[in-house]
Structure formats: structure tokens, C-alpha cells
N, C-alpha and C positions, 0 to 999 in steps of 0.2 A: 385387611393387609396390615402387618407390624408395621410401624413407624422405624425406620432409619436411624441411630442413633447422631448426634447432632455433627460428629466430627468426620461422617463418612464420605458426606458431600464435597466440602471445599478439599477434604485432601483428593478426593476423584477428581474433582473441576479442577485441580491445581496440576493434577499427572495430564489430564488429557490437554491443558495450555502448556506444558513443556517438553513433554513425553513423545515422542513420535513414532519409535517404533518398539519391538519387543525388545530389543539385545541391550538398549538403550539402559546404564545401572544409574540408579539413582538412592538415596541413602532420607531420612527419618527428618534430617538436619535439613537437608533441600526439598523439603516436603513443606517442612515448618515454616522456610521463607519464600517459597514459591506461594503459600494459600495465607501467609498473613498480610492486610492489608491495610487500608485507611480505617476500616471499620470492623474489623477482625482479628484478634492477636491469637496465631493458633502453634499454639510452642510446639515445642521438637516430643514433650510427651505426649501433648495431642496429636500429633504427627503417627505417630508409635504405635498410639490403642487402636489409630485410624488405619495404619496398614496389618494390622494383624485383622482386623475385623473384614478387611479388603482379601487378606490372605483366604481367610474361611470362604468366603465368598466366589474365589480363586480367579479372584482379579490381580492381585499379583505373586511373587514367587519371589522368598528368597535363596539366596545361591552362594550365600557367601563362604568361602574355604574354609572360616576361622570357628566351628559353631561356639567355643568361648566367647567370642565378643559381643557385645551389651544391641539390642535390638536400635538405638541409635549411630550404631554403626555398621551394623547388617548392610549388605548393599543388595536391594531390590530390583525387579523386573516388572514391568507390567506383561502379564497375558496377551494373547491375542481377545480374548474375550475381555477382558480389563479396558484396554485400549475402546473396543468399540463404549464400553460400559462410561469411560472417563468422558468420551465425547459427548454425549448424549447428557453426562452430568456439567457439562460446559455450556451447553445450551439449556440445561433447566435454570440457569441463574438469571437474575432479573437483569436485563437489559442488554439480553444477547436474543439475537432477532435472526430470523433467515434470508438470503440472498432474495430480495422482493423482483428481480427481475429473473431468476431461476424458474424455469420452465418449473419442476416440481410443487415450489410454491404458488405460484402463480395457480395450476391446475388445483390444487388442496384449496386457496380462497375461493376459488369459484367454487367449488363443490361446496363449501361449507354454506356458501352464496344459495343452491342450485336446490341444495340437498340430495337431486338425483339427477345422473348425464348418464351420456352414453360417450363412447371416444369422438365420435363426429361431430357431435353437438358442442365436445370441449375445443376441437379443433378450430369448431367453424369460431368461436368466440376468440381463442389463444393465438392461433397461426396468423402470423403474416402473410400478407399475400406473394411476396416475394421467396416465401420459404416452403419446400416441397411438402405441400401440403398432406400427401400420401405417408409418407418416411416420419411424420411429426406423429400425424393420426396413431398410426401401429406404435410410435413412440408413447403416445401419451395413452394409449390401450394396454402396455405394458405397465406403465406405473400404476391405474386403476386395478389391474388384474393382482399386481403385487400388494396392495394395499390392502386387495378382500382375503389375502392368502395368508398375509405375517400379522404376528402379532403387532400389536394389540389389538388387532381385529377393529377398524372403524369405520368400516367399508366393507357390506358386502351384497352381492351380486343379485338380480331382481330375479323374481320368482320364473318369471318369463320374457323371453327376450320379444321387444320389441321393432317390428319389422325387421325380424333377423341382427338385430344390434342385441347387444349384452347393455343392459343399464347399470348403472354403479349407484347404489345406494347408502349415503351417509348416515349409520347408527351413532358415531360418538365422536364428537366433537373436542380436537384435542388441542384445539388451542392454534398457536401462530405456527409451530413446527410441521409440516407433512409427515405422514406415516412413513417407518422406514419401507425402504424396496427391495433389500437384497436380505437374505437369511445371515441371521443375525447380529442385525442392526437393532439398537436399543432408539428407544422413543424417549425425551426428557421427563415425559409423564411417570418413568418407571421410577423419579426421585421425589413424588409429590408426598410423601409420605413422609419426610426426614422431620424431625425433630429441629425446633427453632433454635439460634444459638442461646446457651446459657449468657444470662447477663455479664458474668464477669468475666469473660470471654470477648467480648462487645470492648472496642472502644470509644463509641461516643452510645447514646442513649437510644436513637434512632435506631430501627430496623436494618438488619444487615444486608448484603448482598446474598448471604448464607441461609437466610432465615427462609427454610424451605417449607416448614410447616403453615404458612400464613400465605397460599394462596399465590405462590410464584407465578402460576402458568398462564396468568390472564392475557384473554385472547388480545 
């Protein structure tokens, strides 16, 4: 897989911590200081080559009436596909974690624990005894079933079901994030490829939050 050019990420991660919906204009200039930080200076040009490269990509969409005016003042949209793409680049950053008491996390550590379950067997472990046990089961048989079905595929289905249960087999382990569950949703894995920041880029020496090329996604 190509590597990600180094500016594609933080200006994603920056749309999808400001960004909410599609109608939502946002410009090159709030791009630039929305994704620069303690440890990142990413100007209003890196802004610029970041949303045009997002554009090809067709994560976002500009609209603006004026086509004379300069790409720093273009006023932008994120996609509906953008939008999913920006969250997913939000959560590949190092020290963004998932809801540890979220039923879907909770079921993905186990599995990763298990390597293979069936929905009864997550159940009997996950469910409270206070919680209908029934309604949760088919609950959490829906997210395995969606897990063997979407991409990126890290989960799928045992060759033969045992005593009439469907088994859920763990192929690829993707880290602290669950597989998405509804069609199309993006996985933070899909930014492990990006390019680390250029040094001069970096404001202190250390490793950035950016630096996606160096092994972000540890479990």
C-alpha cells in the first residue's frame, strides 16, 4: 500500500475534531490552526496541498462562488465519506483510545483475548445479569456478524457451526479500535501507512502526535 503523504493526516484528524457535519464551510486558514499544535506547526500551505490531496481523494469539496480566489481562501466541505474518513483519522492518533466500557470494545478485547466465540459464549462473559440477556446476545451476534462482513475483514465466520452457533474467528488483529459495524465506516488502521512529519515541520525534537509512519496503532 502507498504511504500517505505526511500532511494528509493531521489536516483529517483536525476536520474530523471540528468538523461535524457536511454543510459545515470551513477554509485552508482553519485547517492550519485547528491541526497546529505543541508539537506540530502545519501552515495555511500545508493546509492547502492537504485539502487538495483530500479533494482527489473526495473527502472534501470545494464550493466556493468566487473560482478567482486563491486556494487559502476557497471555502471547503467535508463529504459524507470525508467525515467518516476524518473520524477514523482522529482515532489513529496516538493517545486516543476507545470507550473501555462500550459494549463493542469490550466484545473486540475479548475476542482478541478468545481468538474464537460464538455470541453466547461473549454473552455469558459480557452481560450483566441484570440485563436481558436475550436482546444483548442478538446484540452482540449483530456486531460479530458485521465484523466478518466489512471491511477490513478481521473476523470471519468458522467453517462450521458449532452446536448450531455460528463461531466468530479472529484473522487480524487491529489494535485497541473494534471493527467498524455499519457500511462505511473506516478503521484507523486505513492511516497506518502515512508518512512521518518532516523534521522541520516538528516543533520540539520528539516524535509527534502526527508521526503516523512509526507504529501509531499499538495495541
Amino acid at each position: 500500500m502507498a504511504a500517505l503523504q505526511w500532511f494528509f493526516v493531521p489536516a483529517l484528524a483536525a476536520i474530523g475534531a471540528n468538523v461535524t457535519r457536511s454543510t459545515q464551510a470551513f477554509t485552508a486558514s482553519d485547517v492550519s490552526q485547528w491541526a497546529t499544535n505543541e508539537y506540530l506547526d502545519f501552515s495555511v500551505g500545508s493546509a492547502e496541498l492537504a485539502l487538495t490531496s483530500l479533494q482527489r481523494s473526495g473527502f472534501v469539496q470545494s464550493r466556493s462562488l468566487l473560482p478567482q480566489r486563491s486556494r487559502q481562501q476557497r471555502i471547503w466541505h467535508a463529504t459524507t465519506d470525508g467525515l467518516r474518513a476524518a473520524r477514523a483519522a482522529l482515532q489513529s492518533l496516538p493517545g486516543s483510545t476507545p470507550d473501555v466500557q462500550a459494549l463493542p470494545t469490550r466484545l473486540w478485547n475479548l475476542l482478541r483475548i478468545r481468538r474464537r466465540l460464538t455470541a453466547v459464549e461473549a454473552a455469558e462473559t459480557l452481560i450483566d445479569a441484570a440485563d436481558n440477556f436475550d436482546a444483548q446476545t442478538k446484540r452482540i451476534g449483530a456486531l460479530l456478524a458485521a465484523w466478518a462482513k466489512l471491511p477490513p475483514h478481521a473476523v470471519v465466520t468458522g467453517a462450521k457451526k458449532e452446536e448450531g452457533r455460528i463461531r466468530y474467528v479472529l484473522v487480524k488483529d487491529l489494535g485497541r479500535w473494534p471493527p467498524p459495524s455499519q457500511t462505511g465506516q473506516m478503521h484507523p488502521t486505513a492511516f497506518a501507512y502515512a508518512v512521518a512529519v518532516p523534521a522541520r515541520f516538528r516543533k520540539t525534537r520528539s516524535a509527534t502526535p502526527h508521526s503516523q509512519g512509526e507504529g501509531h496503532e499499538a495495541a
